[in-house]
mmCIF file of the N, C-alpha and C atoms, coordinates in Angstrom:
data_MODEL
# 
_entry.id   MODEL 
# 
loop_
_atom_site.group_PDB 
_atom_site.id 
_atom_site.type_symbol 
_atom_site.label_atom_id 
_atom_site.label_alt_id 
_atom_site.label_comp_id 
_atom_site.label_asym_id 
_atom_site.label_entity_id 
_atom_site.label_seq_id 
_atom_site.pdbx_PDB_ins_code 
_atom_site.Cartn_x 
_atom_site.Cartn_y 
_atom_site.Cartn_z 
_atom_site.occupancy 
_atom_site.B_iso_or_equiv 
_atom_site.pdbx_formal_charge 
_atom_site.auth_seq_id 
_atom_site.auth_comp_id 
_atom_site.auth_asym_id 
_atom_site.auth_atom_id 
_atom_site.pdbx_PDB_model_num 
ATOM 1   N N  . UNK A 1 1  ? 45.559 -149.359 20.414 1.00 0.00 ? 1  UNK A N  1 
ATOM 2   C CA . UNK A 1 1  ? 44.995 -149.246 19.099 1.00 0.00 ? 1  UNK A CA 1 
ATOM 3   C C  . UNK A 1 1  ? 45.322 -150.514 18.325 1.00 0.00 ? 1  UNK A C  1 
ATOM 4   N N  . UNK A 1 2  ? 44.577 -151.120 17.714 1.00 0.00 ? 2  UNK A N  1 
ATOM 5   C CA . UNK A 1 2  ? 44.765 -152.073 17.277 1.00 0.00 ? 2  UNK A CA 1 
ATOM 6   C C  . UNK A 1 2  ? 44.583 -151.360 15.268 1.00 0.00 ? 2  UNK A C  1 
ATOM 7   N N  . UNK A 1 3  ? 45.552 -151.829 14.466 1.00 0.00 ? 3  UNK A N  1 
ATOM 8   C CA . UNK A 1 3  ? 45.707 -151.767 13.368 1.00 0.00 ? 3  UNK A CA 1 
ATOM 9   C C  . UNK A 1 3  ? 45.360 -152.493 12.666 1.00 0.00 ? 3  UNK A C  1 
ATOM 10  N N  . UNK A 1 4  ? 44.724 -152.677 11.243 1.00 0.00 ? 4  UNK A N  1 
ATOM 11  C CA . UNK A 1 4  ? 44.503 -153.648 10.122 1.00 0.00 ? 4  UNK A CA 1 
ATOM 12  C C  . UNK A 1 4  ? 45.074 -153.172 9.058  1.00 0.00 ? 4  UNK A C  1 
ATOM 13  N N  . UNK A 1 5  ? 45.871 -154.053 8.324  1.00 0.00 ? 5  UNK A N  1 
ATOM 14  C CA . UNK A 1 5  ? 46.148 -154.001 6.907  1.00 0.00 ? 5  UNK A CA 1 
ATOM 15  C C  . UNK A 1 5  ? 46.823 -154.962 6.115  1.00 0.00 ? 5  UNK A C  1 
ATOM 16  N N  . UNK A 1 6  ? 46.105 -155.476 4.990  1.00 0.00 ? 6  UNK A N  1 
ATOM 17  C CA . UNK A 1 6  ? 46.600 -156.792 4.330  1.00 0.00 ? 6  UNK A CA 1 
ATOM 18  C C  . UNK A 1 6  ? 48.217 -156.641 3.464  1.00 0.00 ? 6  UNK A C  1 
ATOM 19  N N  . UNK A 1 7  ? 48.472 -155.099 3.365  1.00 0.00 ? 7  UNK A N  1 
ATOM 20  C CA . UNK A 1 7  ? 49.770 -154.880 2.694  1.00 0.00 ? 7  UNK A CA 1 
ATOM 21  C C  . UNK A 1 7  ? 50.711 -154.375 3.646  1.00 0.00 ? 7  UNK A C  1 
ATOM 22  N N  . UNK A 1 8  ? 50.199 -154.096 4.949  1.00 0.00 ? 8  UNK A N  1 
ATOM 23  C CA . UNK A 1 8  ? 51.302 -153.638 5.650  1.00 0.00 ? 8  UNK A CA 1 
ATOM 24  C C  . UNK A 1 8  ? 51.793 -152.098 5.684  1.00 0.00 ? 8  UNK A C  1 
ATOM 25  N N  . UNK A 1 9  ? 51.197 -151.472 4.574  1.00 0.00 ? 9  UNK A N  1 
ATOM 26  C CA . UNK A 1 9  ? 51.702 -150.260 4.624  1.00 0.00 ? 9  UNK A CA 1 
ATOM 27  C C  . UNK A 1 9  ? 50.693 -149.339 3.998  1.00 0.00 ? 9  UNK A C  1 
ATOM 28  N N  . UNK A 1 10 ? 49.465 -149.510 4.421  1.00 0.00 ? 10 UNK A N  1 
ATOM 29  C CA . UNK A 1 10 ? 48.066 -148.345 4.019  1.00 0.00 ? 10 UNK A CA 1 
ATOM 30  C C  . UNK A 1 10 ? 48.529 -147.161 4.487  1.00 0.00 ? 10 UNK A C  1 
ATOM 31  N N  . UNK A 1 11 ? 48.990 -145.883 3.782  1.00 0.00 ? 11 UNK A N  1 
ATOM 32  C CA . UNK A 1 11 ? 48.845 -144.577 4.448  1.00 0.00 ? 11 UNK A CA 1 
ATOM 33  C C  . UNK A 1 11 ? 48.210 -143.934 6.108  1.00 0.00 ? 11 UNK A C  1 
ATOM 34  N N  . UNK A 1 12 ? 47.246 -143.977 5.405  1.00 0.00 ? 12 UNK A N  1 
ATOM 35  C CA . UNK A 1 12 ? 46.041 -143.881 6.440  1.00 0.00 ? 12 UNK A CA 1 
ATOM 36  C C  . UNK A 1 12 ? 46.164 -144.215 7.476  1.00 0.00 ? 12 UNK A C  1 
ATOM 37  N N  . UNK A 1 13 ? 46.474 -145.605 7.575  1.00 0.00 ? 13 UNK A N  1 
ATOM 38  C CA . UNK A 1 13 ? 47.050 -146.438 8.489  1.00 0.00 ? 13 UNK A CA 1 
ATOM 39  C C  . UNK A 1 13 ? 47.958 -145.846 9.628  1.00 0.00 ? 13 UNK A C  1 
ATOM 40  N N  . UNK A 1 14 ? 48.846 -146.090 8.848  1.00 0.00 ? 14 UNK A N  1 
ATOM 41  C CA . UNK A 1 14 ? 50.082 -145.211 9.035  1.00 0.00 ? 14 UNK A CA 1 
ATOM 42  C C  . UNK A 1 14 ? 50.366 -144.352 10.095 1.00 0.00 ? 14 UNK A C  1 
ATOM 43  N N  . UNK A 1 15 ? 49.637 -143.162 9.481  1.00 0.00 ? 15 UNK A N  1 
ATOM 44  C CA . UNK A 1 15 ? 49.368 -141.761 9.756  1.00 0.00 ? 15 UNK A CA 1 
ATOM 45  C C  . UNK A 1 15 ? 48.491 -141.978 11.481 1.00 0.00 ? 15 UNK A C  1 
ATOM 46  N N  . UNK A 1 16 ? 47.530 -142.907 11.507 1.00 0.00 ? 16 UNK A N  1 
ATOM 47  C CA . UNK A 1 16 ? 47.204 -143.028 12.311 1.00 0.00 ? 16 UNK A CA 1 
ATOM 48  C C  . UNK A 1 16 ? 47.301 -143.772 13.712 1.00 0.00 ? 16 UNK A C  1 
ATOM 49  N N  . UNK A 1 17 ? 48.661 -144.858 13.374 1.00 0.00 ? 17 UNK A N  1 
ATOM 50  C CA . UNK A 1 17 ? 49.585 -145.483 13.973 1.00 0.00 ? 17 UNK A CA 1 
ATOM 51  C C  . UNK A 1 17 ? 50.421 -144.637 14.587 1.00 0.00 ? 17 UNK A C  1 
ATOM 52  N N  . UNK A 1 18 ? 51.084 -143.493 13.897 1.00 0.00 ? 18 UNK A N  1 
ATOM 53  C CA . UNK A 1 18 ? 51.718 -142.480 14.267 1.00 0.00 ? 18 UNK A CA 1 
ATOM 54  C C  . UNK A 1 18 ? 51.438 -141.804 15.157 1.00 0.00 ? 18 UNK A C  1 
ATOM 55  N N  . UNK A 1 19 ? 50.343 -140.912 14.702 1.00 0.00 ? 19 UNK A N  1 
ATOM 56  C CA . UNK A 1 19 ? 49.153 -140.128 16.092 1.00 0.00 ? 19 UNK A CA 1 
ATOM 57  C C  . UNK A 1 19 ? 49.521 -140.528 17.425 1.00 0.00 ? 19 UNK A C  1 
ATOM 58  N N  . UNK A 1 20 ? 48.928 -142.178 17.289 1.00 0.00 ? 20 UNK A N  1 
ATOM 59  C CA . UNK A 1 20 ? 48.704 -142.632 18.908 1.00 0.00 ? 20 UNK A CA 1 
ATOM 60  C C  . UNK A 1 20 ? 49.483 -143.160 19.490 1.00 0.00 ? 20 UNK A C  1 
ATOM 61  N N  . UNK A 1 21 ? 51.091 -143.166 18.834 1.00 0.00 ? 21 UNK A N  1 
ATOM 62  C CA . UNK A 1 21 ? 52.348 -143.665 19.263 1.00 0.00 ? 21 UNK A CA 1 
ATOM 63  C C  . UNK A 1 21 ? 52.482 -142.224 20.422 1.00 0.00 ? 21 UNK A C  1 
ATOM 64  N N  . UNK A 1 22 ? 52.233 -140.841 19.330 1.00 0.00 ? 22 UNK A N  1 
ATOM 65  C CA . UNK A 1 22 ? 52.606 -139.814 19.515 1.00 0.00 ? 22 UNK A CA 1 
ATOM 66  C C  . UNK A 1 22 ? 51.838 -139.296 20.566 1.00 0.00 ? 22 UNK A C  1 
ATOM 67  N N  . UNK A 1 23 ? 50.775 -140.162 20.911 1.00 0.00 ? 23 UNK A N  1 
ATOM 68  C CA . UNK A 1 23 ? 50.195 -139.689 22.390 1.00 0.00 ? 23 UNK A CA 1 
ATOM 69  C C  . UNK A 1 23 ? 50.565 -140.987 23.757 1.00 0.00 ? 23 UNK A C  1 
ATOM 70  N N  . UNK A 1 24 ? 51.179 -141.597 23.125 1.00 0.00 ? 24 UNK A N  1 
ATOM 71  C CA . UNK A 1 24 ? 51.529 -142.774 24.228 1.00 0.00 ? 24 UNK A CA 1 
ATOM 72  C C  . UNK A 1 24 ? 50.505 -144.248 24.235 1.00 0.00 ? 24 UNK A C  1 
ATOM 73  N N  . UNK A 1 25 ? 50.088 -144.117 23.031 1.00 0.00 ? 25 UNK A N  1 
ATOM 74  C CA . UNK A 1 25 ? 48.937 -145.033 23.066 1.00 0.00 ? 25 UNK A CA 1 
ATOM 75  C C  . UNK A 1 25 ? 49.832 -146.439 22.556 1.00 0.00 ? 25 UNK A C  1 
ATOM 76  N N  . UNK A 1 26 ? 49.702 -147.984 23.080 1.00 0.00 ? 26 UNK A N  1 
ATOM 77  C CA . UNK A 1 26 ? 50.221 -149.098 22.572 1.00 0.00 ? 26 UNK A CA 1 
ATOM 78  C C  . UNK A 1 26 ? 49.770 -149.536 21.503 1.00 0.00 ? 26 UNK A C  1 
ATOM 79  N N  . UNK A 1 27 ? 50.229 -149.531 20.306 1.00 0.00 ? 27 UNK A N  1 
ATOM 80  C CA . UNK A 1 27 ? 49.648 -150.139 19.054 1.00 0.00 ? 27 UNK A CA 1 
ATOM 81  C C  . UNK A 1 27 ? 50.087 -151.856 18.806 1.00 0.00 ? 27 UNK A C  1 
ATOM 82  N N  . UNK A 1 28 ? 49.005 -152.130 18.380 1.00 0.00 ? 28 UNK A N  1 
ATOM 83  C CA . UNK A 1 28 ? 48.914 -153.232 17.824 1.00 0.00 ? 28 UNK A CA 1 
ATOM 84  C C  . UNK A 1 28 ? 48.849 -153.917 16.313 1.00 0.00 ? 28 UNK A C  1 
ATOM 85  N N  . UNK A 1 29 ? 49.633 -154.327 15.456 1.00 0.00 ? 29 UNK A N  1 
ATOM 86  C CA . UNK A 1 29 ? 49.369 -154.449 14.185 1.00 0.00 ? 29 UNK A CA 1 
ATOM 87  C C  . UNK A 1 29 ? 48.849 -155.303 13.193 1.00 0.00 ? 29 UNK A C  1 
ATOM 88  N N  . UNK A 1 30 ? 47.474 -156.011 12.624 1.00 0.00 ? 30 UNK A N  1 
ATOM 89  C CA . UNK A 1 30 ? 47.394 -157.247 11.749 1.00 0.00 ? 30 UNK A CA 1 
ATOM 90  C C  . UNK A 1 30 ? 47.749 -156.777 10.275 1.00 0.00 ? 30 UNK A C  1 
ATOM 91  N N  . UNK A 1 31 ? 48.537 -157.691 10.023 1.00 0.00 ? 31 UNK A N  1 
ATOM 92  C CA . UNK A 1 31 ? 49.355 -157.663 9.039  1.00 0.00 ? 31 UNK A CA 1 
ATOM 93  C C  . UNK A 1 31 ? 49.133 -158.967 8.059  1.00 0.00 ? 31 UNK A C  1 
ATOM 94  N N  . UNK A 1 32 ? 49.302 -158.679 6.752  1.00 0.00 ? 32 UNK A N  1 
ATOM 95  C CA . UNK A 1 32 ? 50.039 -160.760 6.099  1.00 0.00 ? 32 UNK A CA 1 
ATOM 96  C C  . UNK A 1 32 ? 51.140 -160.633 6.370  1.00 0.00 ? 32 UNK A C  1 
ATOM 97  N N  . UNK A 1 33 ? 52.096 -161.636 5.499  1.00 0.00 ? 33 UNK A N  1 
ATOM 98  C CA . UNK A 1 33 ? 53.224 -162.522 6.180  1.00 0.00 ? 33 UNK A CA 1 
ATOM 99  C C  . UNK A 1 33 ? 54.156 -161.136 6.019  1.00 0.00 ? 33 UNK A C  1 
ATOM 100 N N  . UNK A 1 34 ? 54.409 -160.166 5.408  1.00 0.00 ? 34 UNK A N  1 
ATOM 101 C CA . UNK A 1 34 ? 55.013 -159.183 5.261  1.00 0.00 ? 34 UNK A CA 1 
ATOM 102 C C  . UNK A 1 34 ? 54.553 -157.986 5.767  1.00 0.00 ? 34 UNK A C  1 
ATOM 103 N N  . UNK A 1 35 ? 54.901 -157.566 7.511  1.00 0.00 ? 35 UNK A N  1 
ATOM 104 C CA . UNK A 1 35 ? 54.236 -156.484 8.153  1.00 0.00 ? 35 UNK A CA 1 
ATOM 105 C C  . UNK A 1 35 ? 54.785 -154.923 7.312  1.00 0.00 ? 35 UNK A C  1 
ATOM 106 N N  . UNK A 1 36 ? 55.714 -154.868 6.435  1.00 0.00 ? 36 UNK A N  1 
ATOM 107 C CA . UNK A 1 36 ? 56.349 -153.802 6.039  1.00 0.00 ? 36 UNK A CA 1 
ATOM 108 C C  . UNK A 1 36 ? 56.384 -152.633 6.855  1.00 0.00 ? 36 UNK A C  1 
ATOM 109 N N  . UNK A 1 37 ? 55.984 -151.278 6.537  1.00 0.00 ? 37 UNK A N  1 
ATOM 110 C CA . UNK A 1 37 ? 55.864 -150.168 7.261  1.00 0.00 ? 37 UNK A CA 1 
ATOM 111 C C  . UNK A 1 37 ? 55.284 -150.709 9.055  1.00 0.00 ? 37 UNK A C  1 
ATOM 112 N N  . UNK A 1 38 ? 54.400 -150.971 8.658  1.00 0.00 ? 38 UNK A N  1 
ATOM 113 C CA . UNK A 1 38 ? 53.487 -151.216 9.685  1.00 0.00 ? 38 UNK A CA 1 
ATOM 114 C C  . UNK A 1 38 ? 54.246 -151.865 10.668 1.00 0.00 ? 38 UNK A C  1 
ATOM 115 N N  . UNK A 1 39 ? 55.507 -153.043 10.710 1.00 0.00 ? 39 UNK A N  1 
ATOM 116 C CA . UNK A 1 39 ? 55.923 -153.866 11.659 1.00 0.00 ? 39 UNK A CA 1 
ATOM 117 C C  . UNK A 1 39 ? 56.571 -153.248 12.460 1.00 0.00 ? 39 UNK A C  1 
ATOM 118 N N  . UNK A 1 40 ? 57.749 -152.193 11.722 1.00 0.00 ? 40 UNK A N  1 
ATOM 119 C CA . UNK A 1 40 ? 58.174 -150.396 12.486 1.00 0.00 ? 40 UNK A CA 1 
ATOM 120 C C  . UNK A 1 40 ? 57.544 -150.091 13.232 1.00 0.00 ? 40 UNK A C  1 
ATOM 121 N N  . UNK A 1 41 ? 56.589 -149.379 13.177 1.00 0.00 ? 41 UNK A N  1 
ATOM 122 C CA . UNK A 1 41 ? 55.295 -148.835 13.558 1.00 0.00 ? 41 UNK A CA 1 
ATOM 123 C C  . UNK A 1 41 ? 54.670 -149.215 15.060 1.00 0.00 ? 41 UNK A C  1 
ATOM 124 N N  . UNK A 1 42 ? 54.591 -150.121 14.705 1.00 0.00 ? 42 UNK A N  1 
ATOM 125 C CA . UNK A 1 42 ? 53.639 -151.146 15.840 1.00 0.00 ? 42 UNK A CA 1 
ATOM 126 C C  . UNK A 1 42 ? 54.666 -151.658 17.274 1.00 0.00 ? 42 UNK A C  1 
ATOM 127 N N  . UNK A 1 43 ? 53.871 -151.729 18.322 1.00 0.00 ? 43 UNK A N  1 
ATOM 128 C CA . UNK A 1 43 ? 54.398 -152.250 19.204 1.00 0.00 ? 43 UNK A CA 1 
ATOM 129 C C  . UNK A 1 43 ? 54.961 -153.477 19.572 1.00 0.00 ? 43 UNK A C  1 
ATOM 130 N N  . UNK A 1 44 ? 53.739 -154.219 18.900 1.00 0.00 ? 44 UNK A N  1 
ATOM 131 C CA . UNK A 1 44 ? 53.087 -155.702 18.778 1.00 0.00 ? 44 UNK A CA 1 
ATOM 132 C C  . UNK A 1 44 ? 53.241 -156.175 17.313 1.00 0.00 ? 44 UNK A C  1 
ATOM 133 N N  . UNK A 1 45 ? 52.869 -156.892 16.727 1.00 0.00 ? 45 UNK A N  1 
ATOM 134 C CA . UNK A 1 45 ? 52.676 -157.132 15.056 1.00 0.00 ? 45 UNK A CA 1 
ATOM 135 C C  . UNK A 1 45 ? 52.441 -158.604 15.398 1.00 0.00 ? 45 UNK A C  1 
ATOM 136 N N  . UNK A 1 46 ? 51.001 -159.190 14.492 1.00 0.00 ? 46 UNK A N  1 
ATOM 137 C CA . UNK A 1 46 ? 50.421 -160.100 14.470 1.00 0.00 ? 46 UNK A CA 1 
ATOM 138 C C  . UNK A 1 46 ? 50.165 -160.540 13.063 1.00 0.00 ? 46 UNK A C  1 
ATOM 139 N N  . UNK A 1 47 ? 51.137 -161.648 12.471 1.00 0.00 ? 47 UNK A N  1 
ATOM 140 C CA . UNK A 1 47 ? 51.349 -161.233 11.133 1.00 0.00 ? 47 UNK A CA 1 
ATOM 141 C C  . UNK A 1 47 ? 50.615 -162.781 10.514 1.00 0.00 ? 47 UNK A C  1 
ATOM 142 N N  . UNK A 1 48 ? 49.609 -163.045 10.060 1.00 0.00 ? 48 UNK A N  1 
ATOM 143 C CA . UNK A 1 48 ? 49.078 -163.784 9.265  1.00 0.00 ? 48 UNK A CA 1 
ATOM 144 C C  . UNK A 1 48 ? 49.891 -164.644 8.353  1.00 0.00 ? 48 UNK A C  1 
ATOM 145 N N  . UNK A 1 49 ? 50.192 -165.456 8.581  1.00 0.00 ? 49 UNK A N  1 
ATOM 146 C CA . UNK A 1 49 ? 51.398 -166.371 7.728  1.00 0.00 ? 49 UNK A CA 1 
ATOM 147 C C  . UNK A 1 49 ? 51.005 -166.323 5.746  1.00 0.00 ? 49 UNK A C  1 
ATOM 148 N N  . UNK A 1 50 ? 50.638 -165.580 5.405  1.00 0.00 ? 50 UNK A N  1 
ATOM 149 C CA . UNK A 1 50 ? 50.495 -165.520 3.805  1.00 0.00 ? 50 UNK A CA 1 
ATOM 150 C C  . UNK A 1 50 ? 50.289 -164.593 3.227  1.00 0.00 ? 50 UNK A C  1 
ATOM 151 N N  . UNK A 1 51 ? 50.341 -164.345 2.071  1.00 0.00 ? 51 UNK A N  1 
ATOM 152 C CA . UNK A 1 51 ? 50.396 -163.150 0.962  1.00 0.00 ? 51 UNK A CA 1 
ATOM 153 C C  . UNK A 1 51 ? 49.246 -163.061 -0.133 1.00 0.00 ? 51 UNK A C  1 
ATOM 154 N N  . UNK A 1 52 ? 48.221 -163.788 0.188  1.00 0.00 ? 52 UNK A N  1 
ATOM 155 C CA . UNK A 1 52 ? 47.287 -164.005 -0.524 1.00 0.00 ? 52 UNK A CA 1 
ATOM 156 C C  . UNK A 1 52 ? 46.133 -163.008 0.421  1.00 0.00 ? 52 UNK A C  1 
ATOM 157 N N  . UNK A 1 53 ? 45.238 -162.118 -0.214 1.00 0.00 ? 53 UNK A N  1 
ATOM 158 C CA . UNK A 1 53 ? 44.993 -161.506 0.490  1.00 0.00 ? 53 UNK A CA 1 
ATOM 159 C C  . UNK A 1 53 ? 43.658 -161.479 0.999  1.00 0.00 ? 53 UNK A C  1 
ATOM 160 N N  . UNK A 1 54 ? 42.476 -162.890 0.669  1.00 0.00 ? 54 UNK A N  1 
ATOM 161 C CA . UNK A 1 54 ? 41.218 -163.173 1.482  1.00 0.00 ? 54 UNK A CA 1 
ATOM 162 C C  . UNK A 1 54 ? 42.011 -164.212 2.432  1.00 0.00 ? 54 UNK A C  1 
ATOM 163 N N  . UNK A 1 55 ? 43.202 -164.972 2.190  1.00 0.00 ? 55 UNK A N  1 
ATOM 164 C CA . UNK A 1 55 ? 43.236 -165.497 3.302  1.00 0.00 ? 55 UNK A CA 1 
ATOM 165 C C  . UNK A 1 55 ? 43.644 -164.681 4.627  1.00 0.00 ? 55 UNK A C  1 
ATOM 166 N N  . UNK A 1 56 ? 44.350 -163.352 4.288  1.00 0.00 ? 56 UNK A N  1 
ATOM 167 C CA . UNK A 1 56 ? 44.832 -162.488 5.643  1.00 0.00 ? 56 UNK A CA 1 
ATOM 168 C C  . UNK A 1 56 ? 43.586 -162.449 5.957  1.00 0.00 ? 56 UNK A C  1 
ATOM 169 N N  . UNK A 1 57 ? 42.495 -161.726 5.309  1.00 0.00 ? 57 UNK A N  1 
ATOM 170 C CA . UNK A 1 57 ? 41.770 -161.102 5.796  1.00 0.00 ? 57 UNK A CA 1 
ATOM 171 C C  . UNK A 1 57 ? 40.804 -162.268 6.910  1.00 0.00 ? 57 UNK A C  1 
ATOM 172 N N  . UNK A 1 58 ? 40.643 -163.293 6.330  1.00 0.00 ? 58 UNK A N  1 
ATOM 173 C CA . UNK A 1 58 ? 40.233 -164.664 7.028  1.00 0.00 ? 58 UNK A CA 1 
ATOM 174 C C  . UNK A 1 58 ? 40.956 -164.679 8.656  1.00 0.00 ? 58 UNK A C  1 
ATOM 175 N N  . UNK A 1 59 ? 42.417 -164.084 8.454  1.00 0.00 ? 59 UNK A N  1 
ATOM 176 C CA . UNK A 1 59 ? 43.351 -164.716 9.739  1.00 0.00 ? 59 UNK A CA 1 
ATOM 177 C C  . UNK A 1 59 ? 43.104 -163.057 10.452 1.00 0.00 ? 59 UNK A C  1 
ATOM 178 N N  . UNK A 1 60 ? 42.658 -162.044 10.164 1.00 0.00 ? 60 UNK A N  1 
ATOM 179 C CA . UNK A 1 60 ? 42.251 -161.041 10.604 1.00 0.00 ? 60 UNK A CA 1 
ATOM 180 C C  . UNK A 1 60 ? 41.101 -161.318 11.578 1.00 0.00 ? 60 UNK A C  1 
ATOM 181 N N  . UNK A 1 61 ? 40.362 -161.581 11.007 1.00 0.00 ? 61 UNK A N  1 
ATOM 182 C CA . UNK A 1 61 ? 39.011 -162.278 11.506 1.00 0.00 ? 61 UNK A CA 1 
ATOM 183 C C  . UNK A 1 61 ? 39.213 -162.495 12.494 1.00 0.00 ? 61 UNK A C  1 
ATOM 184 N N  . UNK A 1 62 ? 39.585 -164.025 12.203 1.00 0.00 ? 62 UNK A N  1 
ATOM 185 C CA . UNK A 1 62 ? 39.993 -165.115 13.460 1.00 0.00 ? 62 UNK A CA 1 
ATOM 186 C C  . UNK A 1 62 ? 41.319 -164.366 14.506 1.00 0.00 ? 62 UNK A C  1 
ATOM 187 N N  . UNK A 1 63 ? 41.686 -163.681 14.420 1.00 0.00 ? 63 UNK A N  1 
ATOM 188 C CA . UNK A 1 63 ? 42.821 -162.802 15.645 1.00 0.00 ? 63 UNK A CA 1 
ATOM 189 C C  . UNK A 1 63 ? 41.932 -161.964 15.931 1.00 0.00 ? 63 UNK A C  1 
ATOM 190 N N  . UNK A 1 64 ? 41.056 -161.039 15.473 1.00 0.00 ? 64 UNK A N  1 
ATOM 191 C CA . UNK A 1 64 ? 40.593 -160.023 15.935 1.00 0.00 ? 64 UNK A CA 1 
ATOM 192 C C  . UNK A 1 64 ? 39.438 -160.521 17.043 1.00 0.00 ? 64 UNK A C  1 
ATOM 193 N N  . UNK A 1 65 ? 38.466 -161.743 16.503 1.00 0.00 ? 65 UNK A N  1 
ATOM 194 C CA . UNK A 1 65 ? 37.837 -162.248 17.577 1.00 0.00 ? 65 UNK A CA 1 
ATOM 195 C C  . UNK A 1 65 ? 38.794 -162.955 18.688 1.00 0.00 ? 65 UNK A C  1 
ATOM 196 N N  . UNK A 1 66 ? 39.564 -163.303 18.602 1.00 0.00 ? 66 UNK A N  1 
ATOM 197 C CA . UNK A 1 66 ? 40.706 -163.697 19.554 1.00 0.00 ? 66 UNK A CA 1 
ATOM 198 C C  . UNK A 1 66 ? 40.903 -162.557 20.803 1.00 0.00 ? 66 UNK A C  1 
ATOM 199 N N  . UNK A 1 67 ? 41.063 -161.295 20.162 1.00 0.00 ? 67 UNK A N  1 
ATOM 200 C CA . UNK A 1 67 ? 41.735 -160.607 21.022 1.00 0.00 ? 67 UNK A CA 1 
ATOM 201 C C  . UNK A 1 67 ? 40.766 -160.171 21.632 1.00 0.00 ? 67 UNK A C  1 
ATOM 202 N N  . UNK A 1 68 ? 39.171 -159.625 21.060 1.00 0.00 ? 68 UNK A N  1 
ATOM 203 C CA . UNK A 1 68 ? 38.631 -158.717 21.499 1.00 0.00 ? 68 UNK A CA 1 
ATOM 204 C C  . UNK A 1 68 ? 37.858 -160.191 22.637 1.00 0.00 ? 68 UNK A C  1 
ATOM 205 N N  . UNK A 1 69 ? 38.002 -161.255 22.386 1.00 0.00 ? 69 UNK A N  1 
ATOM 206 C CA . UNK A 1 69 ? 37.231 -162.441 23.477 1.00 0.00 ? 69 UNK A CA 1 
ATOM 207 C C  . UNK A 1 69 ? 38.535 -162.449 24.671 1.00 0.00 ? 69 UNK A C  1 
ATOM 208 N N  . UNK A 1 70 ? 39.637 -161.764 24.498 1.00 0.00 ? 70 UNK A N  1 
ATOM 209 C CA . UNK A 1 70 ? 40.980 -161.695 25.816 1.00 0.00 ? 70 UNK A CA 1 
ATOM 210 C C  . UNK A 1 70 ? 40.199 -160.595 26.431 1.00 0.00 ? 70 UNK A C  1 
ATOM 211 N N  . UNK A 1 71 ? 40.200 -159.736 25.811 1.00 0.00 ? 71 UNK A N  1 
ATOM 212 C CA . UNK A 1 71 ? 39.736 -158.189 26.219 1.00 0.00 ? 71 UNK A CA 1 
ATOM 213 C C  . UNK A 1 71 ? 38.493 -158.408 27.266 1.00 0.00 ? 71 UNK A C  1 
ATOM 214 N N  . UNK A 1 72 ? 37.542 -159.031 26.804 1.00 0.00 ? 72 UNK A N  1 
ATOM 215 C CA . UNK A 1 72 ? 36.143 -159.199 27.419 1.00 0.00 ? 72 UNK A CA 1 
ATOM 216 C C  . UNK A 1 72 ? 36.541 -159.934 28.353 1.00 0.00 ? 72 UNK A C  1 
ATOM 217 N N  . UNK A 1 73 ? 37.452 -160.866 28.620 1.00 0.00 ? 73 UNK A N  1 
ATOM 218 C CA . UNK A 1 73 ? 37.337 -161.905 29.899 1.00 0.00 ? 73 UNK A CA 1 
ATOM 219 C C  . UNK A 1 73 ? 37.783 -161.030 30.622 1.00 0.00 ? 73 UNK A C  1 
ATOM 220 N N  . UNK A 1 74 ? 39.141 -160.464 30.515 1.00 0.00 ? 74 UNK A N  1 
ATOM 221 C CA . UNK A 1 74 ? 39.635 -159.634 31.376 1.00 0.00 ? 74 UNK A CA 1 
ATOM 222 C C  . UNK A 1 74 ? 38.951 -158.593 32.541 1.00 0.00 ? 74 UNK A C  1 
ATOM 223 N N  . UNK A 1 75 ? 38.146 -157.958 31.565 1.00 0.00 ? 75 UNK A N  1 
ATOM 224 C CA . UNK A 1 75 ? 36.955 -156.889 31.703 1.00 0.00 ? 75 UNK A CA 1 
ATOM 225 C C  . UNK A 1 75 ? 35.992 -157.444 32.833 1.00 0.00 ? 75 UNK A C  1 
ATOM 226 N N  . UNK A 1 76 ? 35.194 -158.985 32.547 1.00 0.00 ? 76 UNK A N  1 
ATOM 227 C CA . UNK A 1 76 ? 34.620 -159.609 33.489 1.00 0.00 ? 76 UNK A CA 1 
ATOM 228 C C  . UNK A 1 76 ? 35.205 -160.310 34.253 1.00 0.00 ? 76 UNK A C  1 
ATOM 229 N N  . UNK A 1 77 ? 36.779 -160.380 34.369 1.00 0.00 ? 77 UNK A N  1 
ATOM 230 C CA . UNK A 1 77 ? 37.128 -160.935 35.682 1.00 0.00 ? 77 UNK A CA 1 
ATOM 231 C C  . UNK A 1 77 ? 36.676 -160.529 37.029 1.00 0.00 ? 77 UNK A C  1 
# 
């Protein structure tokens, strides 16, 4: 499961980080420079170096196409 959140600690989030811990699922977390709740949480934590919050969302972006272009090579190996 891969997670998003620019504060680190969305409820919702959370709650749903929890779930899939609670079924054995590996979580993953994008975060800004402060993963808070979320860095707990997570298996992984991929934390956007700033606190300004279009630039996380910018470094969200750019990691999320990152990962999901790992994912796809893998897939077509």
């Amino acid at each position: 499961m891969i997670a998003i959140s620019t504060s680190g600690r969305s409820p919702n989030i959370l709650s749903a980080m929890k779930s899939a811990r609670d079924r054995g699922v590996m979580t993953i977390a994008l975060t800004g420079a402060n993963a808070r709740d979320m860095g707990e949480a997570a298996d992984i934590v991929l934390k956007v170096p700033s606190r300004h919050t279009p630039q996380i969302q910018e470094g969200h972006l750019v990691l999320g196409n990152l990962l999901y272009g790992m994912v796809e090579n893998q897939l077509l190996a």
